[in-house]
PDB file as gemmi writes it, atoms N, CA and C in Angstrom:
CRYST1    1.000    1.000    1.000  90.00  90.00  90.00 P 1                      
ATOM      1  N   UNK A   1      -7.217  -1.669  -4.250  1.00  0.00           N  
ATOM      2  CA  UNK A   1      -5.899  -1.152  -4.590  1.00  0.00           C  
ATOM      3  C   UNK A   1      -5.555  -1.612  -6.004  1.00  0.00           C  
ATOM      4  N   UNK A   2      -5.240  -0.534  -6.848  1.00  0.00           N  
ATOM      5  CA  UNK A   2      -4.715  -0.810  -8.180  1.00  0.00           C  
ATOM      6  C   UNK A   2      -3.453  -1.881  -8.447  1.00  0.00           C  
ATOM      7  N   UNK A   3      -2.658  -2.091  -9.015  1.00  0.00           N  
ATOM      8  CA  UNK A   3      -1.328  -2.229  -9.474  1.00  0.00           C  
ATOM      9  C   UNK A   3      -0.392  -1.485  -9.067  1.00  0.00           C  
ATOM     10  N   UNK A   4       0.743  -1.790  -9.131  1.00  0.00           N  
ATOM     11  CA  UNK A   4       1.787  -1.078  -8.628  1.00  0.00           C  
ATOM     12  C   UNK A   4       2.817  -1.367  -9.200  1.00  0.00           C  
ATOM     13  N   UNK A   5       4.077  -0.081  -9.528  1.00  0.00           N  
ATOM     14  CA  UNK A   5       4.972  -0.726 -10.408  1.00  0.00           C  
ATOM     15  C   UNK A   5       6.194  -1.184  -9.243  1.00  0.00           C  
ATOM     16  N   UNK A   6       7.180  -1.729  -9.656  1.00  0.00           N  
ATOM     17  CA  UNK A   6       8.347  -2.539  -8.657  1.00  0.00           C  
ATOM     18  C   UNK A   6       9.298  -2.387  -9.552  1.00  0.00           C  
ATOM     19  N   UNK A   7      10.920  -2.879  -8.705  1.00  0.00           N  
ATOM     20  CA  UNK A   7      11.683  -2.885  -9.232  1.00  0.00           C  
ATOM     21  C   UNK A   7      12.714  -3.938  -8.518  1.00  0.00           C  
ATOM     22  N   UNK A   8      12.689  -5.012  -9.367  1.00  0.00           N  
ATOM     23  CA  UNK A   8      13.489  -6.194  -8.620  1.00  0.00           C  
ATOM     24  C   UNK A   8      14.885  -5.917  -8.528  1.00  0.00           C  
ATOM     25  N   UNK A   9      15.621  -5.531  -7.518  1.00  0.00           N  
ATOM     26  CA  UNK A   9      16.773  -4.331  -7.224  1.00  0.00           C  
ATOM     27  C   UNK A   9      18.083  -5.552  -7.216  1.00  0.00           C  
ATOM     28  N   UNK A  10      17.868  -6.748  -7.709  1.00  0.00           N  
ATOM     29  CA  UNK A  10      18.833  -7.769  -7.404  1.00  0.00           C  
ATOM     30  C   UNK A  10      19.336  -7.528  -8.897  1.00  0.00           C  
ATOM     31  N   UNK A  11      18.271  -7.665 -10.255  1.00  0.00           N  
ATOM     32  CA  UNK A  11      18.934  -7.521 -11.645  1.00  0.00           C  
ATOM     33  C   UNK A  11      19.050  -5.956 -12.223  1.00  0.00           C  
ATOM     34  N   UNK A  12      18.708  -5.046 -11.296  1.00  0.00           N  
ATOM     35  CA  UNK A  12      18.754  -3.578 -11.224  1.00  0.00           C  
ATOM     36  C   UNK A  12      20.453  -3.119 -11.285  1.00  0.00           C  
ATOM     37  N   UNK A  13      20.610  -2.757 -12.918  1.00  0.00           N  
ATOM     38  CA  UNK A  13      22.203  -2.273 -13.309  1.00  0.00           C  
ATOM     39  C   UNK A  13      22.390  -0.614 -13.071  1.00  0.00           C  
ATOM     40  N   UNK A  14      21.464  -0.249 -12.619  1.00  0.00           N  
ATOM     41  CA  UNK A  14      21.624   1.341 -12.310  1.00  0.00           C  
ATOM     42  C   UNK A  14      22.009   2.255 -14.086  1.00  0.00           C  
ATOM     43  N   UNK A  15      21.231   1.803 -14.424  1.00  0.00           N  
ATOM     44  CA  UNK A  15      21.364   2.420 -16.079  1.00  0.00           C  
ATOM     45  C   UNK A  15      20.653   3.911 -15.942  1.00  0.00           C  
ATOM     46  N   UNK A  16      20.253   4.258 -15.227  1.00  0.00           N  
ATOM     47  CA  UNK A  16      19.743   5.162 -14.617  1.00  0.00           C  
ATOM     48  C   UNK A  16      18.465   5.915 -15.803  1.00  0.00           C  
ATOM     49  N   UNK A  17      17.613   4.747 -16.908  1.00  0.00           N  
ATOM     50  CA  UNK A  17      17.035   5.735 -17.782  1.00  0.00           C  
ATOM     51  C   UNK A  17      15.406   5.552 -17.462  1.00  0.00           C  
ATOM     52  N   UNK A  18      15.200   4.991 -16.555  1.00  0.00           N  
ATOM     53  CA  UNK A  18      13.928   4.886 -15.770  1.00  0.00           C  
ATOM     54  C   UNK A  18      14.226   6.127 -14.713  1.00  0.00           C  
ATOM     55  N   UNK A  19      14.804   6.436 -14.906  1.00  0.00           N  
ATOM     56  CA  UNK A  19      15.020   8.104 -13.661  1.00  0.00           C  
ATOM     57  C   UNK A  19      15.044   9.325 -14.498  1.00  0.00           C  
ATOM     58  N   UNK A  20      15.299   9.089 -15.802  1.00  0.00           N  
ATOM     59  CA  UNK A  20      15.149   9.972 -16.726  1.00  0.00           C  
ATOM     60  C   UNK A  20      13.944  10.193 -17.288  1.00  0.00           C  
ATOM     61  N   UNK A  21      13.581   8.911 -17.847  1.00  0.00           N  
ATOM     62  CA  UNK A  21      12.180   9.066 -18.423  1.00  0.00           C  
ATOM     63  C   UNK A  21      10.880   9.257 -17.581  1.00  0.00           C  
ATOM     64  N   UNK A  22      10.795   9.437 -16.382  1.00  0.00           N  
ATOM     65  CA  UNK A  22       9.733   9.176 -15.362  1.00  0.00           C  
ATOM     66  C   UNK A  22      10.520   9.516 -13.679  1.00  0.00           C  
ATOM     67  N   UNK A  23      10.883  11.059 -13.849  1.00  0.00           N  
ATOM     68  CA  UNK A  23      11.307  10.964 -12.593  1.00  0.00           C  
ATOM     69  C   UNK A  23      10.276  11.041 -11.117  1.00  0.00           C  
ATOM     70  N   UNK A  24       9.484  11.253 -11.648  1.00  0.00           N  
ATOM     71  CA  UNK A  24       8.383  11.300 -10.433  1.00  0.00           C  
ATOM     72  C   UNK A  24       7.885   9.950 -10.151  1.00  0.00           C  
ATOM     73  N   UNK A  25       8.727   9.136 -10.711  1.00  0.00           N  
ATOM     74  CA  UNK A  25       8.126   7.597  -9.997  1.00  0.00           C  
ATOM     75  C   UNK A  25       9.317   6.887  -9.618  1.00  0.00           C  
ATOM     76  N   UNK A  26      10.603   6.964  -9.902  1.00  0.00           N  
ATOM     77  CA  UNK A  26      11.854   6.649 -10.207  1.00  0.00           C  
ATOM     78  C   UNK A  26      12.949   7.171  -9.614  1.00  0.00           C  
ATOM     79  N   UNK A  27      14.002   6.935  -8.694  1.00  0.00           N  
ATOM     80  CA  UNK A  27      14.881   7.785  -8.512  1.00  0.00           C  
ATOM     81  C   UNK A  27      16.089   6.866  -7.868  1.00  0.00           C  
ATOM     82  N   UNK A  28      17.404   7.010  -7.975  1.00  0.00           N  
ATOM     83  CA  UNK A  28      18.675   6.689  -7.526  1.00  0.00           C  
ATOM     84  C   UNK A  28      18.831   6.251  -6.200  1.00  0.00           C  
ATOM     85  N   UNK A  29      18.617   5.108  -5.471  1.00  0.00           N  
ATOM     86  CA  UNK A  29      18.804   4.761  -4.175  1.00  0.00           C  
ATOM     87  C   UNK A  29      20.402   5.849  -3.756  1.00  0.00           C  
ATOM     88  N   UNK A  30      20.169   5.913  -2.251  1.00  0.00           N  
ATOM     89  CA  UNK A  30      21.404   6.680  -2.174  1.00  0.00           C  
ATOM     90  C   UNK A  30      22.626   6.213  -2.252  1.00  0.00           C  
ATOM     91  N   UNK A  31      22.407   4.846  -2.389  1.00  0.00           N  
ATOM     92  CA  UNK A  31      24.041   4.385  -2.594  1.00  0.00           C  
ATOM     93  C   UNK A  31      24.034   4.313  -4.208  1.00  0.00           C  
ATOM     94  N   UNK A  32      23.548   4.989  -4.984  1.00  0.00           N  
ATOM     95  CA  UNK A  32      23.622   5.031  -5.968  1.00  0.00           C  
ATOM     96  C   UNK A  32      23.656   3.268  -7.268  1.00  0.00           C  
ATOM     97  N   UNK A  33      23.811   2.939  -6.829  1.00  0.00           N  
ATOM     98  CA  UNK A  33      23.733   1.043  -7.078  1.00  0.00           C  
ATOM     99  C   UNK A  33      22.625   0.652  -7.950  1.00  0.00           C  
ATOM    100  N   UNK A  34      21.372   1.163  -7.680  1.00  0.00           N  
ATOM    101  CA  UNK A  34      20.126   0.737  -7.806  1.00  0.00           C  
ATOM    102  C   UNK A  34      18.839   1.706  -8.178  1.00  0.00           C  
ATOM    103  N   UNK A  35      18.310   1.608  -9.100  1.00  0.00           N  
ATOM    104  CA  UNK A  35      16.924   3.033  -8.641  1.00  0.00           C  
ATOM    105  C   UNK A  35      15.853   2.005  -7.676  1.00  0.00           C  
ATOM    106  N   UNK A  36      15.028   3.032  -7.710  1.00  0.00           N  
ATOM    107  CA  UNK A  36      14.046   2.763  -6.541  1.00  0.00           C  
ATOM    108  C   UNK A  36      12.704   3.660  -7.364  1.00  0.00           C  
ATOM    109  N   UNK A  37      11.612   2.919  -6.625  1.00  0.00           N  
ATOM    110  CA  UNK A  37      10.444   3.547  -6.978  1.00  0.00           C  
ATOM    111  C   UNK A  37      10.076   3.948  -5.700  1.00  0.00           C  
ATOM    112  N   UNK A  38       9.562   5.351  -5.876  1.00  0.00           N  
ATOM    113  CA  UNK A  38       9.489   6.563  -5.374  1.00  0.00           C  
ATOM    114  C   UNK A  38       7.995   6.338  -4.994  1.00  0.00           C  
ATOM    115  N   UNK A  39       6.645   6.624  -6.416  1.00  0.00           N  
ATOM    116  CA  UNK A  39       5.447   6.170  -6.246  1.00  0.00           C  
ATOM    117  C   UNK A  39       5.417   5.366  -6.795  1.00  0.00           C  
ATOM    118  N   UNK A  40       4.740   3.901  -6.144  1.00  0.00           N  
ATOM    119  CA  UNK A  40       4.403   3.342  -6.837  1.00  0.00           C  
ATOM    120  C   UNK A  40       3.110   3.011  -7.398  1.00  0.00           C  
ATOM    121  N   UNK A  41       1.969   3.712  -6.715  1.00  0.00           N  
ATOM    122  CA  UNK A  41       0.773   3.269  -7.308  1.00  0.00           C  
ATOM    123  C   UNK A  41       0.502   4.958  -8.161  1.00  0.00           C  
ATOM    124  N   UNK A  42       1.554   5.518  -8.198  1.00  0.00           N  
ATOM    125  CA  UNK A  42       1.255   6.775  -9.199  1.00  0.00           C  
ATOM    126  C   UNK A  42       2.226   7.349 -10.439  1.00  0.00           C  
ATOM    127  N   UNK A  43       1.509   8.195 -10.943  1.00  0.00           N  
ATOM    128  CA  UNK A  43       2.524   8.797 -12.433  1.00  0.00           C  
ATOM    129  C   UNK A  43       1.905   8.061 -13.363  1.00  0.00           C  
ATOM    130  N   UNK A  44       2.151   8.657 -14.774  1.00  0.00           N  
ATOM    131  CA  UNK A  44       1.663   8.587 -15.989  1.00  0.00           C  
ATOM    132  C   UNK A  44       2.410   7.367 -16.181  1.00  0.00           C  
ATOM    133  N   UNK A  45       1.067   6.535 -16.842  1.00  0.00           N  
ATOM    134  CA  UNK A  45       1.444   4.921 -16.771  1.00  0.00           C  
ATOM    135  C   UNK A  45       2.230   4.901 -18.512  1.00  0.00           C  
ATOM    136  N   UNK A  46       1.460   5.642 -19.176  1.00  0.00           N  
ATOM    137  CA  UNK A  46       2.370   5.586 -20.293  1.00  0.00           C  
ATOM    138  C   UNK A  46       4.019   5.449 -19.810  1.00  0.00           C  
ATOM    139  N   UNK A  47       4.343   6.768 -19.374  1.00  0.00           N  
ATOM    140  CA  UNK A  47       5.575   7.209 -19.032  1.00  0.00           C  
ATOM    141  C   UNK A  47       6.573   5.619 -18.079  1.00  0.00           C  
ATOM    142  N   UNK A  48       5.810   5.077 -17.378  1.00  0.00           N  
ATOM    143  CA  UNK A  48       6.333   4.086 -16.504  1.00  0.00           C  
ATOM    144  C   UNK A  48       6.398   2.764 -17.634  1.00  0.00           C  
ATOM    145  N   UNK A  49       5.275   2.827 -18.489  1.00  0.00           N  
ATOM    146  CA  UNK A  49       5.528   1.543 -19.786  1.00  0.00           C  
ATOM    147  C   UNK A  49       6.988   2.129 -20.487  1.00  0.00           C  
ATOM    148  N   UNK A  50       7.427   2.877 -20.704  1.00  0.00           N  
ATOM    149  CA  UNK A  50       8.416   3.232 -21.652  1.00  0.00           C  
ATOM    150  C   UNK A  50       9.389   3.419 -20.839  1.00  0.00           C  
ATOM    151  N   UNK A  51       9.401   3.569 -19.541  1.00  0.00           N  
ATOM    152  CA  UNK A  51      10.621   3.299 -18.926  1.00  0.00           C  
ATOM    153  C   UNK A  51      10.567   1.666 -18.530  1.00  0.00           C  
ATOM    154  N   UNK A  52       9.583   1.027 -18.777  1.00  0.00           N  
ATOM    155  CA  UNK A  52       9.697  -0.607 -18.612  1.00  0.00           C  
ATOM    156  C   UNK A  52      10.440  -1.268 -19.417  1.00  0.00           C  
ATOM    157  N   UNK A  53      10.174  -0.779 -21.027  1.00  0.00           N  
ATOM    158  CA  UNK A  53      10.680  -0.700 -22.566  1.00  0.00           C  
ATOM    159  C   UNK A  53      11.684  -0.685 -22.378  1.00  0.00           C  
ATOM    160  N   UNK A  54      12.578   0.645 -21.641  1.00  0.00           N  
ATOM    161  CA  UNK A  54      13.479   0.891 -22.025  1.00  0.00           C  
ATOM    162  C   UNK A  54      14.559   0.257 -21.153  1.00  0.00           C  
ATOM    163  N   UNK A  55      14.145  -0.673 -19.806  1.00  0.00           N  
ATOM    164  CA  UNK A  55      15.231  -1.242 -19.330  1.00  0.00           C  
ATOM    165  C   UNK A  55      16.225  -1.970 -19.658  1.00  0.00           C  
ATOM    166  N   UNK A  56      17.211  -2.059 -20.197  1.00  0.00           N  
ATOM    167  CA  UNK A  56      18.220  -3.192 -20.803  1.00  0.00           C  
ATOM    168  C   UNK A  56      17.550  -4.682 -20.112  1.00  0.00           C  
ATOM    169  N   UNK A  57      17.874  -4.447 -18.121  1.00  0.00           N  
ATOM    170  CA  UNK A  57      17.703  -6.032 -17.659  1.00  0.00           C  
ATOM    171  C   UNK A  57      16.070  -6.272 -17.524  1.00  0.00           C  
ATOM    172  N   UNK A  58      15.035  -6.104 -18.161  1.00  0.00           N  
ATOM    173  CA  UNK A  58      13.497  -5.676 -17.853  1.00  0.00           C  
ATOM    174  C   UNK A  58      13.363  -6.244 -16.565  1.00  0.00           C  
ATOM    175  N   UNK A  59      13.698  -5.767 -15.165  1.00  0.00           N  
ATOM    176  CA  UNK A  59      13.442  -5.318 -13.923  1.00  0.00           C  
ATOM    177  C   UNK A  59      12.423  -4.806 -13.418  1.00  0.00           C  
ATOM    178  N   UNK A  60      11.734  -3.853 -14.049  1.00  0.00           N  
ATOM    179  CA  UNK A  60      10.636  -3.109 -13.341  1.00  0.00           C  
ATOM    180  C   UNK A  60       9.387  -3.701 -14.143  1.00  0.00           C  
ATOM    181  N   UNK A  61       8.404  -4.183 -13.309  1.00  0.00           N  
ATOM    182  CA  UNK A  61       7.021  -4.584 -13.878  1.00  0.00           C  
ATOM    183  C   UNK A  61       5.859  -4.176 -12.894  1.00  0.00           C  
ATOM    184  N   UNK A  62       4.758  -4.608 -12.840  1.00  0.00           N  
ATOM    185  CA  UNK A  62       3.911  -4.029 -12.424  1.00  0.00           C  
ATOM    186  C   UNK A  62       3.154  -5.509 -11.594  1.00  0.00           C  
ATOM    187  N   UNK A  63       2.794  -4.830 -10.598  1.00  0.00           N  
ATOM    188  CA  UNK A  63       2.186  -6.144  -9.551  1.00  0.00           C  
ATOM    189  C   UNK A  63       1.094  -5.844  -9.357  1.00  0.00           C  
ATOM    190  N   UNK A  64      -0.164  -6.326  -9.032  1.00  0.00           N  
ATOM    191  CA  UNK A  64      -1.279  -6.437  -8.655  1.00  0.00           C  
ATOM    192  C   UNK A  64      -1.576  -6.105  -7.184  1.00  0.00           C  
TER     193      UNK A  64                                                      
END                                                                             
């Protein structure tokens, strides 16, 4: 099993631009509060680095 990306949902400000930049891995828990990863061992890894970039609280990283 590859890596996988995560999203530690405790410092997760719902900035919502990891749902923008990468919505096929990324998306709005339904209480709206938090995103969530959708796939995590898939989608263009570029695309998931630049929504890593672009987090204000850097929350989402990648696990083994």
């Amino acid at each position: 099993m590859g890596r996988r990306v995560v999203i530690d949902v405790d410092e997760c400000m719902a900035c919502e631009a990891c749902v923008e930049l990468c919505p096929e891995v990324f998306e709005m828990a339904e209480d709206g509060e938090t995103a969530v990863v959708i796939m995590p061992e898939g989608g263009d890894e570029d695309l998931i680095e630049e929504a890593m970039d672009s987090c204000p609280v850097e929350c989402i990283t990648w696990e083994d």
